[in-house]
N, C-alpha and C positions, 0 to 999 in steps of 0.2 A: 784262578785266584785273583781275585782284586782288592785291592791296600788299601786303607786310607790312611789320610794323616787327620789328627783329630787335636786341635789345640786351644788354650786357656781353658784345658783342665784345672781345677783346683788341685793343690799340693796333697789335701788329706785324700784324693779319691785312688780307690783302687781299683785292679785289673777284673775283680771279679763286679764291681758296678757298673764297669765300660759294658764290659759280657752282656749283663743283663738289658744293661738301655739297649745295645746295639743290635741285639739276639729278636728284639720285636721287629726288626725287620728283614730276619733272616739267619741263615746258619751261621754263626761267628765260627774259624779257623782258630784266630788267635789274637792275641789281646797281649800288647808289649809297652808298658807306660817306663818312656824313657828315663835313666836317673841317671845324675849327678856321679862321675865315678870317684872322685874322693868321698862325701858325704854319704851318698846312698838315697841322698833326698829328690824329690821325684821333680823333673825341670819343667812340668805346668804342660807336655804333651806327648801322644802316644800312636801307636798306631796299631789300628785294627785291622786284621783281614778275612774277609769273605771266602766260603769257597765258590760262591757262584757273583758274575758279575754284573747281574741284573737286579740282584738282592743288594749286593755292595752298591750299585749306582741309589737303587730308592733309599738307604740310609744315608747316604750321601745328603740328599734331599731332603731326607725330612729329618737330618739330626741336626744341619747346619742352621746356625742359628737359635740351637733350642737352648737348653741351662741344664747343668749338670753342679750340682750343690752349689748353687746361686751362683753362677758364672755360664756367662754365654761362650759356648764352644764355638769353633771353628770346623768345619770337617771338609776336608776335600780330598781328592785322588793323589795318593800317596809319589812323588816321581822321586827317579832314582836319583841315590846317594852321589851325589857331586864329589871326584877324586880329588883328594885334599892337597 
């Protein structure tokens, strides 16, 4: 498996459009756009996972920097969760 973290999503985009951009460059695992736990409102980023890591690195590559409903994303290799 390989993660990414994928950020300056826009607020209206959903899990099933990450899917579809991210899926052109490979098998998408899973598609988890973080939200807001009082509101429910989505915090502008997400994270996708690959099951293969050769697929996850070239989306890496060619998503970073692209627009996803007029907003340029962010995308890179997802690392672990910092103990709070």
């Amino acid at each position: 498996m390989y993660k990414l973290f994928v950020g300056g999503i826009p607020y209206s985009t959903t899990e099933d459009e990450l899917q579809q951009a991210f899926s052109q460059h490979g098998s998408v695992a899973s598609v988890k756009i973080i939200t807001d736990r009082d509101t429910g409102r989505s915090k502008g980023f997400a994270f996708v996972e690959f099951e293969n890591e050769d697929e996850g690195k070239a989306a890496e590559k060619a998503m970073n920097g692209s627009e996803i409903g007029g907003r340029q994303i962010t995308v890179n290799e997802a690392r672990p969760m910092q103990p709070r």
